[in-house]
C-alpha positions as CSV (number, residue, x, y, z in Angstrom):
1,X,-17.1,0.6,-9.5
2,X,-19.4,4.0,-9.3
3,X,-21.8,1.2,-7.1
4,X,-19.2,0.5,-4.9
5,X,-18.0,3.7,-4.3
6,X,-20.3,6.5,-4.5
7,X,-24.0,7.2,-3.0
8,X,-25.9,8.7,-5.7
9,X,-26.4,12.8,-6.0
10,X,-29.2,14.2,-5.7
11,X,-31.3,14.4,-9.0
12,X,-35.1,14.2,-8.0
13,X,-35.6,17.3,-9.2
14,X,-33.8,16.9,-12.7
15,X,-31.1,18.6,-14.3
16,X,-31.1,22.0,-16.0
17,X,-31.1,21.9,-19.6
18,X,-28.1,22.0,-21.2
19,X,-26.4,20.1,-17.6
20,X,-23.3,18.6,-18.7
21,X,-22.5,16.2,-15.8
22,X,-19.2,14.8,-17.1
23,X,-18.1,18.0,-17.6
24,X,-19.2,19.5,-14.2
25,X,-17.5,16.8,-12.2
26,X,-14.4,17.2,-13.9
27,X,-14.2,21.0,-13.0
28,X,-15.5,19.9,-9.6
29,X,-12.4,17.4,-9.2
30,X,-9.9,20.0,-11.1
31,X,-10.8,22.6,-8.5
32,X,-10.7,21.0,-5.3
33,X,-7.7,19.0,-6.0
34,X,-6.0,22.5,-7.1
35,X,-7.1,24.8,-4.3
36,X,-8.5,22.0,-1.9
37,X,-12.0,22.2,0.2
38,X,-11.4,25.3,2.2
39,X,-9.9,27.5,-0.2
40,X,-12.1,26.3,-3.4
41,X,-14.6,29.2,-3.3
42,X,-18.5,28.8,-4.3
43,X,-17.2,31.4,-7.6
44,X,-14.5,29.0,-8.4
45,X,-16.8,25.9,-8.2
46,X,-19.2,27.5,-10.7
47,X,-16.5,29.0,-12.6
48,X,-14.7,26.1,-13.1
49,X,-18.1,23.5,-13.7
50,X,-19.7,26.3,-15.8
51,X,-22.9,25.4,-13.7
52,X,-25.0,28.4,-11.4
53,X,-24.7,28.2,-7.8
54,X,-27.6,27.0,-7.3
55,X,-27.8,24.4,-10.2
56,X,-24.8,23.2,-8.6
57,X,-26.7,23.2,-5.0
58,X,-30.4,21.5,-6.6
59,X,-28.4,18.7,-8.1
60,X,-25.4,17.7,-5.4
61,X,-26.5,19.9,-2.5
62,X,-24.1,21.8,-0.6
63,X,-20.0,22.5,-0.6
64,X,-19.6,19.3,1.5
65,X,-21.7,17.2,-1.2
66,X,-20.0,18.7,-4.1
67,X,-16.5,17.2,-2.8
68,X,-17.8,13.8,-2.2
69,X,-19.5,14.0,-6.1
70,X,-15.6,15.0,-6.5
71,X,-13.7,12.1,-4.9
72,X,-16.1,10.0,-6.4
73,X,-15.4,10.6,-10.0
74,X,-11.8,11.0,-8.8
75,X,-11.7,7.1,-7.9
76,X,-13.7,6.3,-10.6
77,X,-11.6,7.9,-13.2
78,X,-8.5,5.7,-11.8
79,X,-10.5,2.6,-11.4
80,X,-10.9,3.3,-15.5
81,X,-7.6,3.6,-16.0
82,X,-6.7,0.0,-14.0
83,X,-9.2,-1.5,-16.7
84,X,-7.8,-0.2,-19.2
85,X,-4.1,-1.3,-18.1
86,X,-5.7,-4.9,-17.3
87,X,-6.6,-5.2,-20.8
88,X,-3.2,-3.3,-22.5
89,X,-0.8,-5.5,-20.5
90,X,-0.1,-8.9,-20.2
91,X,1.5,-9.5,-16.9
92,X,0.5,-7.9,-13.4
93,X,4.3,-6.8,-13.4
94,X,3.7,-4.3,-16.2
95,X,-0.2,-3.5,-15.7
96,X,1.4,-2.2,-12.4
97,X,4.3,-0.7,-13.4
98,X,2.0,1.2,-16.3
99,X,-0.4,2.1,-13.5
100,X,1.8,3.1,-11.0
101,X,4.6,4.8,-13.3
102,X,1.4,6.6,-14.8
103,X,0.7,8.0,-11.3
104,X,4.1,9.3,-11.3
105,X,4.5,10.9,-14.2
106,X,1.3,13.0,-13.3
107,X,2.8,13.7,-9.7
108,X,5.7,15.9,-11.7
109,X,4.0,17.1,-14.7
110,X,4.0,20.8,-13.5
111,X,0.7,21.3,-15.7
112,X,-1.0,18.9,-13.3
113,X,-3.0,20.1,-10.5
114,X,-0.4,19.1,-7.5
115,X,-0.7,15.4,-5.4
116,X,-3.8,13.5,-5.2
117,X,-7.4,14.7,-4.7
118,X,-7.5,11.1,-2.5
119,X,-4.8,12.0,-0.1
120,X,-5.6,15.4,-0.2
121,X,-8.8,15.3,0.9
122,X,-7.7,12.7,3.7
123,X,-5.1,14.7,5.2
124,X,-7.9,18.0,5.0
125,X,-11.5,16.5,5.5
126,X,-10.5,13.7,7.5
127,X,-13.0,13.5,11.3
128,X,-14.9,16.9,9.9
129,X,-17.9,15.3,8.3
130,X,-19.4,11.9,8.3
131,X,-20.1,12.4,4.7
132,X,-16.7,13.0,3.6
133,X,-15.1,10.7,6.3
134,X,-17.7,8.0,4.3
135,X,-16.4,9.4,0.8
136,X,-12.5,9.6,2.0
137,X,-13.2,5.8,3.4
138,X,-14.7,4.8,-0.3
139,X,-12.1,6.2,-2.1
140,X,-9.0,4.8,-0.7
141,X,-10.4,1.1,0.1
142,X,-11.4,1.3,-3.7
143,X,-7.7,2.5,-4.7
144,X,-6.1,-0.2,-2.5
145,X,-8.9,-2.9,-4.1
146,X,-7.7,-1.9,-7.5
147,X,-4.0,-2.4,-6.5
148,X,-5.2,-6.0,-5.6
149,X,-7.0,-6.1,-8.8
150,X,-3.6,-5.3,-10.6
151,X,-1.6,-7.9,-8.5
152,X,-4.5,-10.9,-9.5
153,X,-4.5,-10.6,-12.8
154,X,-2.0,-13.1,-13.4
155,X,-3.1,-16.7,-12.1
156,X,0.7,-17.7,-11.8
157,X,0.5,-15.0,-8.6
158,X,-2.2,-17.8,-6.9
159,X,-1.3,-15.8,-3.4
160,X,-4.0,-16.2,-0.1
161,X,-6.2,-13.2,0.3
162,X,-4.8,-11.9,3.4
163,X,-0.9,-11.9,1.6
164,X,-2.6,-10.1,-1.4
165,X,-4.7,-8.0,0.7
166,X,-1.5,-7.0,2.4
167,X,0.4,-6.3,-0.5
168,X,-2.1,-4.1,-2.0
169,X,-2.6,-1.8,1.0
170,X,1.7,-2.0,0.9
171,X,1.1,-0.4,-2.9
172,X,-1.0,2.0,-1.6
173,X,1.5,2.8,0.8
174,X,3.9,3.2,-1.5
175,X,1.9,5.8,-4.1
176,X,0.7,7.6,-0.9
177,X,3.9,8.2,0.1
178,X,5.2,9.3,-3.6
179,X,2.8,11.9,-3.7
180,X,4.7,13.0,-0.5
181,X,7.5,12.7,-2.2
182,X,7.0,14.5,-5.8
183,X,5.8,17.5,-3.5
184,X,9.1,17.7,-1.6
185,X,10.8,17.8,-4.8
186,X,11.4,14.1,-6.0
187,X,11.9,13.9,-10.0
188,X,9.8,11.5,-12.2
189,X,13.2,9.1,-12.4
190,X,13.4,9.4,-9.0
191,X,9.4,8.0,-8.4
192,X,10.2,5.4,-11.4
193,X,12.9,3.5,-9.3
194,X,10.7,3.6,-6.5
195,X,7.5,1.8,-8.6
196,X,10.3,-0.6,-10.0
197,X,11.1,-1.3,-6.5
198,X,7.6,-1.9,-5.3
199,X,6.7,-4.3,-8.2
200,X,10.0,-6.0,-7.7
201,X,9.2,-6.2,-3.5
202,X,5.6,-7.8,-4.1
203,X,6.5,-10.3,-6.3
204,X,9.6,-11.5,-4.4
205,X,7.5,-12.1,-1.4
């Protein structure tokens, strides 16, 4: 996945000692998917990564760089967690349902940082650099090629790739627009009947 989706940061001068990387990205991804690009200050990055300024700068370069390292980890993370329902499930109907009713639980947990870091930074960064453009572009092809992922697991779904290509970007349609939804006010039983819905759309089809 990180092959597919990321270009890599830039490490030819090495890492400080004591660098946790795991740990940095995560406060990287927590921050800008809290406060977003333009109001995630330079303090707040380093606060939050528990990395200088300017070990955060050597390693990733600048603010712009720092949310592409974000959105990648971000779409990694989830492409870990579509694995990991692959494996735990033994239909596509419920690794999708566990995916996608996972997703909504985490869109009204109030202790959650708000929506998605992916359709955040689509709706913000969107035509304002070519190298978050390429990030944003990374991200959600790689969310909608997981949601394919999820609908092939079974051989009994045996569907062309244009009608499962089509079905997946529908999916993606349909978590995009719950995180719309959860921030307007929509309750997790609410965003539950809507996944059933989905699953039950895409396989009637």
């Amino acid at each position: 996945m990180s092959s597919q989706i990321r270009d890599q940061p830039k490490t030819g001068r090495g890492r400080p000692r004591g660098f946790d990387e795991t740990a940095v990205l995560e406060g990287l991804t927590q921050t800008f998917w809290r406060k977003g690009f333009v109001d995630a200050s330079l303090d707040d990055l380093s606060q939050a990564t528990g990395a200088a300024r300017a070990s955060l700068y050597k390693i990733y370069g600048d603010k712009t760089d720092l949310l592409v390292a974000a959105l990648e980890h971000y779409a990694a993370h989830f492409d870990s967690r579509v694995a990991a329902a692959i494996a735990g499930t033994d239909t596509a109907d419920d690794a999708l349902r566990s995916v996608m009713r996972a997703s909504a639980d985490r869109l009204t947990d109030p202790d959650a940082p708000p929506g998605c870091l992916r359709c955040r930074a689509t709706l913000e960064m969107s035509k304002v650099d070519p190298r978050t453009d390429a990030a944003i572009a990374r991200a959600n092809a790689a969310f909608t090629r997981n949601m394919a992922r999820l609908l092939a697991m079974n051989a009994d779904l045996d569907m062309p790739d244009q009608d499962l290509a089509d079905k997946a970007a529908f999916l993606t349609a349909i978590v995009n627009g719950m995180v719309i939804s959860a921030s307007a006010g929509a309750d997790r039983a609410t965003l539950h009947a809507i996944v059933d819905r989905a699953v039950d759309a895409v396989r009637a089809t």
